[in-house]
N, C-alpha and C positions, 0 to 999 in steps of 0.2 A: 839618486836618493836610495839609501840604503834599506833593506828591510829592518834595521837594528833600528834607524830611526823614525820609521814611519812605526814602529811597535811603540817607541817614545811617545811620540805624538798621542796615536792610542789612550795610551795608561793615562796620560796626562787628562785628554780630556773627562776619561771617564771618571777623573776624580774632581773635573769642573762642572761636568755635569750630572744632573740626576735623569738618569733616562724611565720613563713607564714601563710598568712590568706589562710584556702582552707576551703574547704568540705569532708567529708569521704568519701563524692560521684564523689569527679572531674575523677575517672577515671573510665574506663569500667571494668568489673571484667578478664574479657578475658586481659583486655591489660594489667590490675597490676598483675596478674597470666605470660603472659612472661617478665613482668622485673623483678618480683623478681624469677624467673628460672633464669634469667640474672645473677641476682644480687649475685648466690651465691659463695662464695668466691672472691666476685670481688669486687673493690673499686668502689663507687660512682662515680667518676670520668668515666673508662670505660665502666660501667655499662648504664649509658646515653649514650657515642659514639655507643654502641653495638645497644643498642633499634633505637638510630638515624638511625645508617646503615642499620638496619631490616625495620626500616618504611619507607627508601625510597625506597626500594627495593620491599618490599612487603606490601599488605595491613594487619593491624596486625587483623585478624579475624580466628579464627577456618576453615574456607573454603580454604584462600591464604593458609593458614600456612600447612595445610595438604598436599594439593597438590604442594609444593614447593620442589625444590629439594635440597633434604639435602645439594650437597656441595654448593650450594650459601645460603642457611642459616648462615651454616659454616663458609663460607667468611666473612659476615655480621658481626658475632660474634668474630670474631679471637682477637679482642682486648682485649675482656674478660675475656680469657682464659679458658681452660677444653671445648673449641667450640665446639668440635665434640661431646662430650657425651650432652653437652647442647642442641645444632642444632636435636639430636636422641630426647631426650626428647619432644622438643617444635612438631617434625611432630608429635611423638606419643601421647602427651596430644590432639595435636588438632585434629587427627583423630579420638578419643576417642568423645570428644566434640559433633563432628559432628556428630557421628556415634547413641551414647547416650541421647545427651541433643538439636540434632538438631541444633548444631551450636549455643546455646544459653544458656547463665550461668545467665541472669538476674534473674532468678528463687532463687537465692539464698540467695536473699533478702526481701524474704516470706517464708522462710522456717524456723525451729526450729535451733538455733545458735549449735546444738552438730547435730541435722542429716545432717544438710549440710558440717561441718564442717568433719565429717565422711567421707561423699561424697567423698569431696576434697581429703581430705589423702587419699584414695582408687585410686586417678590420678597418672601418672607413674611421677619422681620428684619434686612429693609435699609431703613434711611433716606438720608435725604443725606448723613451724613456716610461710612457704608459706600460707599455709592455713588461718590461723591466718591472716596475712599480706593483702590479699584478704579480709577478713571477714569483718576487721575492716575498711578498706580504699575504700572499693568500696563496701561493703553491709550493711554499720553501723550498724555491729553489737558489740554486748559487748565482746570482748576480746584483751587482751594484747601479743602482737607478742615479741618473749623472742628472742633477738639476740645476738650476742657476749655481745655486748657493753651492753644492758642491764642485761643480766646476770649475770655479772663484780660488775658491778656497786649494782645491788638490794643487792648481797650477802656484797660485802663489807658495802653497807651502814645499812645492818641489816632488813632491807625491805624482804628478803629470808633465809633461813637456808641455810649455806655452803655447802654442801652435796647436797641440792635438785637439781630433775633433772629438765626437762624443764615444766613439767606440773605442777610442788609443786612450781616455782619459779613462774608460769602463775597464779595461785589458791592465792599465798599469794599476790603477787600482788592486784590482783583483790578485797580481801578479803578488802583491807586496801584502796583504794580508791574507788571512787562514778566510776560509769559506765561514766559519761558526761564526765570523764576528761583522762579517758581510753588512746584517743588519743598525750594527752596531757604528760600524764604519758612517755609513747614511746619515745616520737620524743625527752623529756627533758632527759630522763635519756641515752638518745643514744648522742646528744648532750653534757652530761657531763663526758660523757665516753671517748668521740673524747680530748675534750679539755681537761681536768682535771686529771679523773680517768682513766689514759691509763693502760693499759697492764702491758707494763713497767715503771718503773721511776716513777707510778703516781706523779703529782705535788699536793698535800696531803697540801701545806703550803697555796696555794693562790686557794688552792677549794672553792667556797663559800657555802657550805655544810659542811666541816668537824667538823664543832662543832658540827655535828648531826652523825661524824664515830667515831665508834670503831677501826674502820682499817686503821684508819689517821697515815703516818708517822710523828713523832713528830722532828724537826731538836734541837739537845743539843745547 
């Protein structure tokens, strides 16, 4: 895959889609660290009611979140699904937090993108791709958060080797476009994953991408 083509792809989507105007910084790192705890395995959809239900109930900081008791976290969450092992994770990151970092994760937006990023994964229900997801949306840093949908999506469209796992499929990413568009990269290819290149059935005929797949279904 060449970078002349994955820049295609790019341009392309960004005139299929209309992306929200934000910042990498609209959110606090504490508070994109428990939605996307929230968020995994969960639809976007309950993954908001859950954060909603948690923020009215509680303040969302390292301190409330610790000293809360698990089954109203629990409660909080149940729309989400897998709440209990979720509601266990969030007292135990944030007692960590508190305990570690003094109740304060801004530090991690002065810090070197792989030591903090280390950091992170070292917290109890984060992996790389929560990590990532935090890195890039509330400490502007350079990395590409690999989720189902993007996954999908980079292998079929040749942007990743088939095979690769979550770090070769972050690295080719990466390798193929500019750091500034990082964000942009994400949100479009998660975006064309939803509407287009599903899972199943992809709709292969009306992608506006497929003159750039190999893995296009072609209808006789």
């Amino acid at each position: 895959m060449t970078r002349k083509r994955a820049v295609k792809i790019l341009l392309t989507l960004r005139k299929t889609f209309t992306l929200q105007k934000r910042t990498t910084s609209s959110r606090t790192p504490f508070r994109t660290l428990i939605v996307t705890i929230i968020s995994q395995n969960t639809a976007d959809g309950n993954t908001a009611k859950a954060f909603e239900n948690l923020s009215k109930q509680f303040q969302i900081t390292p301190e409330a979140l610790s000293n809360a008791e698990k089954s109203k976290i629990e409660e909080c969450l149940k729309v989400a699904g897998l709440y209990r092992n979720k509601a266990k994770t969030i007292k135990e990151v944030s007692k960590i937090i508190m305990e570690k970092f003094h109740g304060d994760l801004t530090w991690i937006s002065s810090m070197p993108l792989e030591e903090v990023r280390n950091a992170l994964i070292q917290l109890p229900g984060v992996g790389p791709k929560t990590a990532d997801v935090v890195l890039l949306f509330s400490a502007q840093k350079p990395t590409i958060p690999i989720d189902t949908h993007v996954d999908r999506v980079s292998k079929r469209l040749g942007l990743a080797t088939r095979n690769g796992n979550y770090e070769a499929v972050r690295e080719s990413l990466q390798a193929l476009y500019t750091q500034k568009n990082y964000l942009d990269v994400h949100m479009l290819l998660i975006l064309l994953g939803r509407e287009y290149c599903k899972a199943r059935n992809p709709l292969c005929e009306q992608c506006p991408v497929n003159m750039f797949c190999q893995s296009r279904r072609v209808q006789n």
